[in-house]
C-alpha positions in Angstrom: -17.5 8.5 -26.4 -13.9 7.8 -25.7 -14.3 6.6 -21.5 -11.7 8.0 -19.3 -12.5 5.8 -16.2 -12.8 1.8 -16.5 -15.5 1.7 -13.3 -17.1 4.1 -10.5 -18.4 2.3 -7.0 -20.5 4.1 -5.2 -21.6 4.0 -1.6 -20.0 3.0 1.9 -16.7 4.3 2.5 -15.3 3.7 6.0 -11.9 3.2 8.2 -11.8 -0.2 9.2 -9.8 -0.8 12.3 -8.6 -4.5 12.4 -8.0 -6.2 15.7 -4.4 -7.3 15.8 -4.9 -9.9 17.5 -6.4 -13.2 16.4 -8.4 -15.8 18.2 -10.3 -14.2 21.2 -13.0 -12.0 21.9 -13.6 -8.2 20.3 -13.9 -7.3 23.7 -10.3 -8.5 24.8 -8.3 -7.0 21.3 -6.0 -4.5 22.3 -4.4 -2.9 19.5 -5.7 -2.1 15.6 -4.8 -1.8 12.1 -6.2 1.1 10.3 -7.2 0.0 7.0 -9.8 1.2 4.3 -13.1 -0.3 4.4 -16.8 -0.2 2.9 -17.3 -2.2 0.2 -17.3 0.2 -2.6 -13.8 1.6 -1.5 -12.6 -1.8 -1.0 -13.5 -2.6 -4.3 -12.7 0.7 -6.4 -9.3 0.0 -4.7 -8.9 -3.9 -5.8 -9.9 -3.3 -9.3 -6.9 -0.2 -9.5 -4.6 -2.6 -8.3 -5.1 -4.9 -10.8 -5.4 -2.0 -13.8 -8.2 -0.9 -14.3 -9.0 3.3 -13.8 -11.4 3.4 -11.2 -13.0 6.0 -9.0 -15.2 6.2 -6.3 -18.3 8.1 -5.2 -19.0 8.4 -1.6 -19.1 10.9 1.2 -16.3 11.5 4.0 -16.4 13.5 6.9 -13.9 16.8 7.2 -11.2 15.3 9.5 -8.6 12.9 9.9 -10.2 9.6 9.3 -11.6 11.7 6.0 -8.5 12.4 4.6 -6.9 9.3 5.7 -9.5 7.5 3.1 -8.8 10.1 0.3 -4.9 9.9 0.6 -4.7 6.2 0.8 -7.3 5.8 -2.3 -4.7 8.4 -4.2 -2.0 5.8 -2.9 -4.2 3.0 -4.6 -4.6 4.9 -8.1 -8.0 5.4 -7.2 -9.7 8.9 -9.1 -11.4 10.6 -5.9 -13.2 13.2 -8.0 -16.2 11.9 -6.9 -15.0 11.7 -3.0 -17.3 14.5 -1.5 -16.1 16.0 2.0 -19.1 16.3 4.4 -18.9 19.4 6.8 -21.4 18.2 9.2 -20.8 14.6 9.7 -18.2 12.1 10.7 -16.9 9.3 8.9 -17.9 6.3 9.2 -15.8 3.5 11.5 -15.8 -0.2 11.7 -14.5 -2.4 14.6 -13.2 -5.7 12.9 -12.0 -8.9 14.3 -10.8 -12.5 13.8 -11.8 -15.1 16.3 -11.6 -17.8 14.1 -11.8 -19.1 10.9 -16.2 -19.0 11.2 -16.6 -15.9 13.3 -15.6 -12.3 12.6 -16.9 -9.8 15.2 -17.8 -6.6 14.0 -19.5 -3.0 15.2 -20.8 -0.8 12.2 -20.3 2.9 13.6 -22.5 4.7 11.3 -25.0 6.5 13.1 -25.6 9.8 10.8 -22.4 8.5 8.7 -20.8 10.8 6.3 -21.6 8.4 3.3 -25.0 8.1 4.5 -25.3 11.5 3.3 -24.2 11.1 -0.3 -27.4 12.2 -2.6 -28.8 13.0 -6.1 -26.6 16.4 -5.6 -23.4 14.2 -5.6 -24.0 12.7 -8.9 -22.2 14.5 -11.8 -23.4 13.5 -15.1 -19.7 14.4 -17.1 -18.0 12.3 -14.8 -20.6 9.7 -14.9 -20.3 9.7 -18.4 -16.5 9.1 -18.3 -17.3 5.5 -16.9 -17.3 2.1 -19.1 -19.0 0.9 -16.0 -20.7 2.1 -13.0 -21.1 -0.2 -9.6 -23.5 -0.3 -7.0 -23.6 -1.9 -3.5 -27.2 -2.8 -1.7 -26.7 -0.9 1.6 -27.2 2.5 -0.6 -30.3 1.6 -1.4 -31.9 0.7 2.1 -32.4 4.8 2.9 -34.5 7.1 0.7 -31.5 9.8 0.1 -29.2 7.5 -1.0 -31.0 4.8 -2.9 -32.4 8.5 -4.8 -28.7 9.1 -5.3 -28.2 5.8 -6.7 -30.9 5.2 -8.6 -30.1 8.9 -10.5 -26.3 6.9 -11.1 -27.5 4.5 -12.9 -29.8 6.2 -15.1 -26.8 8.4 -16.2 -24.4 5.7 -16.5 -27.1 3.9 -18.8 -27.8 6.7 -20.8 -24.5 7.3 -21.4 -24.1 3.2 -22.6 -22.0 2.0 -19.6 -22.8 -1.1 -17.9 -24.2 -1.4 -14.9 -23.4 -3.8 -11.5 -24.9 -4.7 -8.3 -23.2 -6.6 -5.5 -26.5 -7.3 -3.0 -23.4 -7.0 -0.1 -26.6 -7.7 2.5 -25.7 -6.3 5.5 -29.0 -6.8 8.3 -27.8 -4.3 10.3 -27.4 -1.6 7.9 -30.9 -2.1 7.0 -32.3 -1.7 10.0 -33.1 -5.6 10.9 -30.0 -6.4 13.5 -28.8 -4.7 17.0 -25.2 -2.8 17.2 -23.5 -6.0 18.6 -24.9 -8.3 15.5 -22.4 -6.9 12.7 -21.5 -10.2 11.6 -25.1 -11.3 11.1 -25.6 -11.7 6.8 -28.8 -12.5 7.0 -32.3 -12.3 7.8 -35.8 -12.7 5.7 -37.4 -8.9 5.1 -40.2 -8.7 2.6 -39.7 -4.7 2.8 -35.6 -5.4 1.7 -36.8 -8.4 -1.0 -39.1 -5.4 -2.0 -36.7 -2.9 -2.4 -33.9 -4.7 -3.7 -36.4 -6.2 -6.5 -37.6 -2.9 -7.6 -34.0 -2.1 -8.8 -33.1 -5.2 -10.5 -33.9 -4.2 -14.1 -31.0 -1.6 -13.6 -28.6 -3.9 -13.8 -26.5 -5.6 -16.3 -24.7 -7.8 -13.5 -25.9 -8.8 -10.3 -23.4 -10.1 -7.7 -24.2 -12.2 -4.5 -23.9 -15.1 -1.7 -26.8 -17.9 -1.9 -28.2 -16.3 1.5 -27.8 -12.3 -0.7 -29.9 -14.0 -3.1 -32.4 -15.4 -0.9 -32.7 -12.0 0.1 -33.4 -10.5 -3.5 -35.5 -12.9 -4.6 -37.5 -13.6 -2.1 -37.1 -17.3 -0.7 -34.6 -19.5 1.3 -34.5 -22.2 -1.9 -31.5 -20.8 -3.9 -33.0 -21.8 -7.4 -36.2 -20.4 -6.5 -34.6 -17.4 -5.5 -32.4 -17.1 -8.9 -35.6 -17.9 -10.8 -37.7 -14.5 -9.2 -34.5 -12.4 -9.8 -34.3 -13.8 -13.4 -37.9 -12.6 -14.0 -36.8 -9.4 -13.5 -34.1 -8.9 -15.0 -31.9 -10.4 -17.9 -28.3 -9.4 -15.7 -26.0 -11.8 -15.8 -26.2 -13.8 -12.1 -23.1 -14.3 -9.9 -23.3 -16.7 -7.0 -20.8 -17.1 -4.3 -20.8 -20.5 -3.2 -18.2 -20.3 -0.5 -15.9 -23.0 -0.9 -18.2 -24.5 -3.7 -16.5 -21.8 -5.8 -19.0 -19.2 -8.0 -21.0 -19.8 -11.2 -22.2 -17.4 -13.4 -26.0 -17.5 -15.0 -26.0 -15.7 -18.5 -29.7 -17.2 -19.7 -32.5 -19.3 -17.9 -31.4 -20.7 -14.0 -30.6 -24.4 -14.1 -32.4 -26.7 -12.0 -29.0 -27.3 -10.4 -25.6 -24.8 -9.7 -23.7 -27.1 -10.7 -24.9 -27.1 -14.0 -24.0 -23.1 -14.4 -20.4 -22.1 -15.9 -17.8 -21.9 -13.1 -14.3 -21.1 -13.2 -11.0 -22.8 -11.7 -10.6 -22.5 -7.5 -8.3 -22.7 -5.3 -7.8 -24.6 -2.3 -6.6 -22.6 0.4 -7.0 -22.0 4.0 -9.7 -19.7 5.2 -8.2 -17.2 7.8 -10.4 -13.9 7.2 -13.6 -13.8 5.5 -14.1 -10.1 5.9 -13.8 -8.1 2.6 -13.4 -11.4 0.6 -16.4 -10.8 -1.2 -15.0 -7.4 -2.1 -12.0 -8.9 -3.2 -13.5 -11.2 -5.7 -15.8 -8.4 -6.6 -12.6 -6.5 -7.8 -11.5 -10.0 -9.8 -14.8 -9.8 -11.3 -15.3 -6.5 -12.8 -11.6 -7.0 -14.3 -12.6 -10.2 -16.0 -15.9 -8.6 -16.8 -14.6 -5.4 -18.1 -11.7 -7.1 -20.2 -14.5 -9.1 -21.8 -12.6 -12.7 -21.0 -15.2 -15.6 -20.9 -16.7 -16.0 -18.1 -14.7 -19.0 -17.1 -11.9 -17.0 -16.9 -13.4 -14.0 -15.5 -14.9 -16.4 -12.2 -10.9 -17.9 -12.3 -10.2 -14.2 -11.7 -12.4 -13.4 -8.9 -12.0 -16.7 -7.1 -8.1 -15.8 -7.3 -8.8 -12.8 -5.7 -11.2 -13.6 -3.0 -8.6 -16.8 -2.2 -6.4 -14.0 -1.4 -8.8 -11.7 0.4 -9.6 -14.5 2.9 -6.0 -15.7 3.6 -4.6 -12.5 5.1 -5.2 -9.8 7.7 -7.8 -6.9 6.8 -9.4 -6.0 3.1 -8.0 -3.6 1.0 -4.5 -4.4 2.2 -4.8 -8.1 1.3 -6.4 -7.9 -2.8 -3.4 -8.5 -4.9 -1.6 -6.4 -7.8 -1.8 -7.6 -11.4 1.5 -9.1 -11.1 1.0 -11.2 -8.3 -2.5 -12.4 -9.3 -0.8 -13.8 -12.5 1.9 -15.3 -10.7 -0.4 -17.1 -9.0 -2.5 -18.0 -11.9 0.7 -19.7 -13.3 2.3 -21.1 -10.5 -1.2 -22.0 -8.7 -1.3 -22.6 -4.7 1.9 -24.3 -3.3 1.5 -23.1 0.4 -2.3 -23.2 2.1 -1.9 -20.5 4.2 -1.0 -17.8 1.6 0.2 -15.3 4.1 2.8 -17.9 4.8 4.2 -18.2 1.2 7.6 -16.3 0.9 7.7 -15.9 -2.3 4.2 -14.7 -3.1 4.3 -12.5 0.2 7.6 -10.5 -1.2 5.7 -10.2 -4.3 2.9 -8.8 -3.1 4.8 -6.4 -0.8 6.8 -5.2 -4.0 4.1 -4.5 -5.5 1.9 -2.9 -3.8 3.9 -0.5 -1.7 3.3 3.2 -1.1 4.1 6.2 -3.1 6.4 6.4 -6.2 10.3 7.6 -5.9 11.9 8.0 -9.2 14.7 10.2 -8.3 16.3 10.4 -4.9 17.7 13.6 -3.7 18.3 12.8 0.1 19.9 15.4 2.4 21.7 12.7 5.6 21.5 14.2 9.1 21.6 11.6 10.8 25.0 10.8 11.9 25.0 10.9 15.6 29.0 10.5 16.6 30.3 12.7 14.1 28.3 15.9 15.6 28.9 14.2 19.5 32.6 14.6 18.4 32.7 18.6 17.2 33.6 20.6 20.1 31.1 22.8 22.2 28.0 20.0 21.1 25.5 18.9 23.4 22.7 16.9 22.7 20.2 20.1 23.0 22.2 21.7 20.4 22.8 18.9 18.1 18.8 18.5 18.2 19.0 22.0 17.4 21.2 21.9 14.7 19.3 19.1 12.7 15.9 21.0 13.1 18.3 23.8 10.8 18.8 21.0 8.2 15.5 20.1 8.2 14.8 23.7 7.4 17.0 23.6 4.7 16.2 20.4 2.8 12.5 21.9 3.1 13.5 24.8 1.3 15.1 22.9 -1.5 12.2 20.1 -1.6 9.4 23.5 -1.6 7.3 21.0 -2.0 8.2 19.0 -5.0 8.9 15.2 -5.6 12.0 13.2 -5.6 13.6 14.6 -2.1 13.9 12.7 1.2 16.0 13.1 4.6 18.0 10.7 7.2 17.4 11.9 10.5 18.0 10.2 13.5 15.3 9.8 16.7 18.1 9.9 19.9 19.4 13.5 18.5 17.3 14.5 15.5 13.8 13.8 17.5 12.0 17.6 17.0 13.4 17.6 13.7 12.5 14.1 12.5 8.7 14.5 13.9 8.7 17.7 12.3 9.0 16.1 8.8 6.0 14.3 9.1 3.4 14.6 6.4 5.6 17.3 4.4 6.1 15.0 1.0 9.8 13.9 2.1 10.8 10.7 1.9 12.2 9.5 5.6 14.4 7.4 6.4 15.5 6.5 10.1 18.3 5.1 10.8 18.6 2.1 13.7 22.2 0.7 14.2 24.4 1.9 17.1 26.9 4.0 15.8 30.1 2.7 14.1 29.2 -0.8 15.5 31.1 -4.2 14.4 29.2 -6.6 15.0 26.0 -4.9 14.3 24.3 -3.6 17.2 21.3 -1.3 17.5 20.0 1.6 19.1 18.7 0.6 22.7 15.5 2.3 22.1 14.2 0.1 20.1 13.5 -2.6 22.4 15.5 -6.2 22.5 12.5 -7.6 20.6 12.7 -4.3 18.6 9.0 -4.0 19.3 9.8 0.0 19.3 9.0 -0.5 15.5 5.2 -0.4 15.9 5.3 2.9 17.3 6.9 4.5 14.2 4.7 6.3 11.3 4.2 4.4 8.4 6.1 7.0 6.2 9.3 6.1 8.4 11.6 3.8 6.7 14.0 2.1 8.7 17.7 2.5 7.7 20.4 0.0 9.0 24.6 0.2 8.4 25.9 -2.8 8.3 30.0 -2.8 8.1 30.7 -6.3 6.2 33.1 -7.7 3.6 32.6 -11.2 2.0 35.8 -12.1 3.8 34.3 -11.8 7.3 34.3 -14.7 9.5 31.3 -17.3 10.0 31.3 -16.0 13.9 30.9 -12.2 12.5 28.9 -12.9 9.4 26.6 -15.0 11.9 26.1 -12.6 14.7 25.3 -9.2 12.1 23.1 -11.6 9.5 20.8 -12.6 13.0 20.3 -8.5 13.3 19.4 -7.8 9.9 17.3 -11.3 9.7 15.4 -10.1 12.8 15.2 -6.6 12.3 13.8 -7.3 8.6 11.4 -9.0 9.8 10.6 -6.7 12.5 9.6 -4.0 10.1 7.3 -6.2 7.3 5.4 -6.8 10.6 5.1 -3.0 11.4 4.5 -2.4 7.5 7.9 -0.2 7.4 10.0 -0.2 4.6 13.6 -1.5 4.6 16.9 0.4 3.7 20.1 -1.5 3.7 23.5 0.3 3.8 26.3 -1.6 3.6 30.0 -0.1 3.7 33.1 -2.9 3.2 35.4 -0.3 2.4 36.2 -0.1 6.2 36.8 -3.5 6.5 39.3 -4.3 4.0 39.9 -4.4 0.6 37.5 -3.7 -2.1 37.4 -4.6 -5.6 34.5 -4.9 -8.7 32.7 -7.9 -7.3 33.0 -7.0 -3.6 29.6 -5.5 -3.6 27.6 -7.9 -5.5 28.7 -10.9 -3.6 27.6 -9.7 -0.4 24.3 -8.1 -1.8 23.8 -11.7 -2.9 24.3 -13.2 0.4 21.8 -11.0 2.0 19.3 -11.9 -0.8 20.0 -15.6 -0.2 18.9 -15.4 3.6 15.9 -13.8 2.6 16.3 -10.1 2.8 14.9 -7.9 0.5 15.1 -4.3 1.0 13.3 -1.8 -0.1 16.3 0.0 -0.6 20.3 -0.3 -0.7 22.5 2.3 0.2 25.6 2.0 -1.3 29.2 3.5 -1.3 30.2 5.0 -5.1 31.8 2.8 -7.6 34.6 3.8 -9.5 34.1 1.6 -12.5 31.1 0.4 -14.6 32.2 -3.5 -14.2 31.3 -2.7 -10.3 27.8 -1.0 -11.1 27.0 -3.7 -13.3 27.4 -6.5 -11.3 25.8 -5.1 -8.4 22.4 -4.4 -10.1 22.5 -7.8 -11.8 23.0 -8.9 -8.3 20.1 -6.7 -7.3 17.8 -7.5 -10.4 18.5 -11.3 -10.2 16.7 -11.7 -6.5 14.3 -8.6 -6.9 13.1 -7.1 -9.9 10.9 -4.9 -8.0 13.5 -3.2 -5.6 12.9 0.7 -5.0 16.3 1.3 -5.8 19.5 2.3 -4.9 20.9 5.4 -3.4 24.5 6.5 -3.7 26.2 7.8 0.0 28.7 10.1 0.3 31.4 9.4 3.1 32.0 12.8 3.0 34.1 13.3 0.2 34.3 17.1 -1.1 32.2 17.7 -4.1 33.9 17.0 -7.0 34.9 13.8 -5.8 31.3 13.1 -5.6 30.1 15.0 -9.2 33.0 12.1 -10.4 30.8 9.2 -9.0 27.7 10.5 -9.9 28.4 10.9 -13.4 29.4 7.0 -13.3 26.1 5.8 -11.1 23.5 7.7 -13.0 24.4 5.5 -15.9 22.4 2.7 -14.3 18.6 2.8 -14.0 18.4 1.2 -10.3 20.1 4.1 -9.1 17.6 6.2 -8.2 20.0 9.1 -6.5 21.5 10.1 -3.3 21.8 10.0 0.4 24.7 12.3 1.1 25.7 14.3 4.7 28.8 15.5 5.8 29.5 16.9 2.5 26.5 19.4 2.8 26.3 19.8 6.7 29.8 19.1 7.6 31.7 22.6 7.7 28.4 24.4 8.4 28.4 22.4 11.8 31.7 23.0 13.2 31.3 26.8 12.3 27.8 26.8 13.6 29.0 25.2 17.1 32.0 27.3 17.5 29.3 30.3 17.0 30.7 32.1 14.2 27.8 31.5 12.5 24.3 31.7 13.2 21.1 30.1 12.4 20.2 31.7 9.4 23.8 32.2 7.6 23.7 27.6 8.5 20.4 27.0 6.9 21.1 29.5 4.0 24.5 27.4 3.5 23.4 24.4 3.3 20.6 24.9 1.6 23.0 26.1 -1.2 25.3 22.9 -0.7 22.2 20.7 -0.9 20.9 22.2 -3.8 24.4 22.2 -5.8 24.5 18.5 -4.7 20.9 18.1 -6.5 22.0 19.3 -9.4 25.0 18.2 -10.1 22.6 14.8 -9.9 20.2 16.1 -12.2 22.5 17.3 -14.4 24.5 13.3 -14.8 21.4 12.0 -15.1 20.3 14.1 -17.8 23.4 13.9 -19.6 23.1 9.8 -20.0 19.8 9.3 -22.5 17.6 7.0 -21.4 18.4 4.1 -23.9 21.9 4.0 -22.8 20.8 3.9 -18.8 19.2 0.7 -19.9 21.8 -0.8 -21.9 23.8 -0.5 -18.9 21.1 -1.7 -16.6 21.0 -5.2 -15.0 
């Protein structure tokens, strides 16, 4: 049977919120990170990021914290077929921390849990069957419902020849043995869980654990021993976390020593987080496993993996893409602390970033002195006034792909909460209006700390006016803004547009732009985006995306803006831009809202005739995009592409 799916976890599915803060007490954290978490979901979402087609069956309750799970596993590539909603109960929550680099406080909210629920009903033999592999996790099997549900898993997933995996993940508290405060306990002897666990182990085909998870399984505190009872009940390949040891894996008989079992490069790095490591280098694993690579190579894999699991803040965020883990493979460790390796940081930033945007069809509102300057506008009205565009670029969007909005927060505020969760892409724009040298918009703090309030879907948009001919004492003073507010936003996990205009500032010719996009590559900022005035010639266009692709290959992309030039001038330039792949569109204003606003101001229009206008304007504007896109084939936009 042709398998549709690479691997389906099963079991725990939970929001994890992360302490921020690192090196005190639970008790004394005072902000989170929302994450994913429960092992399954960390998993299912590791092994997507590095390929394979994964899916997850679990249970999630019918509310926020629910669908947060479902759309970030979409996010991840993850199939959520399998991702029933619970009417009755919540989902589950867990309280994380990092104290230091041997204790992780944690609190398990689960009472009644959402995923606790998750029974034979839930298990679909036709999607089952799509599987090459089907994964298990050994808190499902401490409660009768759901050790039913995974038992009946298995059985299909056999019966239908896919291979079969256990990782013990032994969890004291969720069986029972432990209090609410001792989360971070891993273990304590239980002839009742050694019972249980043991009359499962000839389902599997792999079983994955820590010495102390196999002491558990088989049944005695002597790690050989303990290997040697599973053995007799089962002919699974054995896994064994070591810790820093490394892992080994036992295909046959258990050797009277680890060391004598196969094991697989490691890497030496510094242990930050421990939490969701194991996860991590179960998603290393399974790819190894499932690629068929020796086992060497498959342990190289997962030790990779969990290496960068335990080096960075919270689980699922941290497992690396496909790319990045064979970067590191290649290049191996050249900084400890991997958080703190620049290069391998941007990487895995790059490529692991939300959401796909192709095409870019963005309607710009969010000019702030050009409105303050039309007569008869106030701020009221001007908030007004952008709630109309709003209105407008969701009627052309109607809820397709490929179209965003600019809106500012000091005028555009109803308008630009509004847009929240309806599929635009939104960018925000920070800078102080028409400023030279670069200043920002007071509300975002002096240590621009106003960042961490913003939604996650926000992207932050800054105008810098600069030409390579500046002096050091203005290059200086508007590279320290972008430096810091760059920064700034990787912190708050916010994307990063970049407009730069030095057309105002003198003289412009082919190279213009790619000099200074290089400069702002070689002081280490790396936008998501650039936002970029037209180009008359295709010299200009192709040095600035060689400038682009030489520093980032993994850039979003570029968008084209409009300085509100009437729309033929604009058709001209877009006929030229679409030739080049990293141009992924448009961010254009004035040219759509421009004369609806002074007419809508002086009152000889009203609400309806505006939106109705520039909804027309917008939608021209899209596709006369379309349209010069279309009209360059595909082989030629790469020919012409950096």
């Amino acid at each position: 049977m042709n398998k549709s799916l690479d691997l389906i976890t099963i079991g725990r599915s939970s929001v994890d919120l992360y302490g921020a803060q690192v090196g005190g007490r639970l008790e004394d954290m005072a902000s989170f990170q929302k994450y994913l978490g429960g092992s399954p979901t960390n998993i299912a979402a590791g092994a997507a990021r590095l390929g394979l087609r994964s899916a997850l069956i679990t249970r999630v309750g019918n509310e926020h914290m629910g669908r947060f799970i479902r759309e970030e596993l979409q996010r991840e590539g993850v199939d959520i077929r399998g991702v029933v909603t619970d009417p009755e109960r919540l989902t589950a929550l867990v309280l994380l921390g990092i104290r230091d680099e041997d204790h992780f406080p944690l609190i398990f909210y689960r009472e009644n849990c959402a995923d606790m629920a998750l029974s034979e009903d839930d298990m679909d033999e036709n999607f089952i069957a799509e599987a090459r592999a089907v994964v298990a996790t050994g808190t499902h099997l401490s409660h009768p419902r759901t050790e039913a549900a995974v038992v009946k898993a298995l059985t299909l997933a056999r019966r239908s020849g896919a291979r079969t995996g256990l990782d013990i993940d032994y969890r004291p508290n969720l069986w029972g043995l432990a209090g609410h405060g001792d989360g971070e306990s891993r273990y304590i002897e239980s002839a009742a869980v050694t019972a249980r666990l043991q009359s499962h182990l000839p389902l599997f085909d792999l079983i994955v654990g820590t010495e102390e998870e196999f002491h558990i399984a088989g049944g005695s505190a002597d790690t050989i021993e303990a290997l040697r009872a599973v053995r007799e009940r089962t002919p699974a390949v054995l896994i064994c976390k070591r810790g820093a040891a490394g892992a080994v894996a036992i295909t046959g008989a258990v050797p009277d020593s680890l060391d004598e079992a196969i094991s697989g490069r490691g890497f030496p790095i510094e242990v930050f987080n421990v939490l969701g490591a194991g996860d991590g280098f179960m998603a290393g694993l399974l790819k190894g496993w499932l690629d068929d690579e020796t086992w060497a190579r498959t342990l190289e894999y997962a030790n990779a993996c969990g290496a960068f699991a335990v080096s960075r803040h919270g689980c699922t965020p941290s497992y690396p893409s496909l790319e990045e883990l064979k970067f590191f493979l290649d290049r191996g460790v050249v900084e400890k602390a991997l958080r703190h390796d620049k290069v391998l940081e941007q990487l895995h930033w790059s490529t692991n970033r939300r959401g796909d945007w192709p095409v870019m069809r963005v309607f710009a509102f969010d000019h702030r002195i050009q409105l303050e300057a039309i007569e008869g506008a106030t701020a009221e009205r001007i908030g007004a006034f952008k709630e109309l565009c709003l209105k407008a670029a969701l009627q052309v969007q109607d809820g397709q792909p490929g179209y965003g909005i600019l809106c500012d927060n000091r005028l555009g505020r109803n308008a630009l909460h509004a847009a929240s969760g309806s599929g635009l892409w939104i960018g925000r724009p920070v800078e102080w209006p028409a400023s030279r040298p670069l200043l920002l918009e007071p509300e975002l703090g002096r240590d621009y700390g106003a960042l961490a309030e913003w939604p996650l879907e926000n992207v932050v948009k800054v105008l810098c006016f600069c030409h390579p001919t500046d002096t050091s004492e203005m290059r200086e003073k508007q590279e320290a803004v972008v430096t810091r507010l760059f920064h700034a936003a990787r912190r708050s996990r916010l994307e990063f547009l970049l407009e730069i205009i030095p057309s105002k500032v003198g003289p412009v010719d082919d190279t213009t732009t790619a000099a200074l996009i290089r400069r702002f590559y070689e002081i280490g900022i790396y936008p998501d985006w650039w936002k970029l005035e037209p180009m008359a010639t295709h010299e200009a266009w192709s040095q600035t995306c060689q400038a682009i692709h030489d520093h980032d290959p993994h850039v979003r992309g570029i968008v084209v803006l409009g300085l509100d030039a009437p729309e033929d001038v604009l058709a001209e330039s877009f006929q030229v831009a679409a030739g080049y792949d990293l141009v992924k569109g448009f961010a254009v204003g004035r040219t759509i809202f421009g004369e609806v606003a002074r007419n809508w101001f002086a009152g000889t229009i009203g609400d309806d005739a505006a939106v109705i206008d520039m909804e027309r304007r917008y939608r021209r504007l899209c596709d006369i995009w379309d349209e010069a896109r279309e009209a360059v084939g595909t082989g030629q936009r790469k020919s012409r592409s950096a």
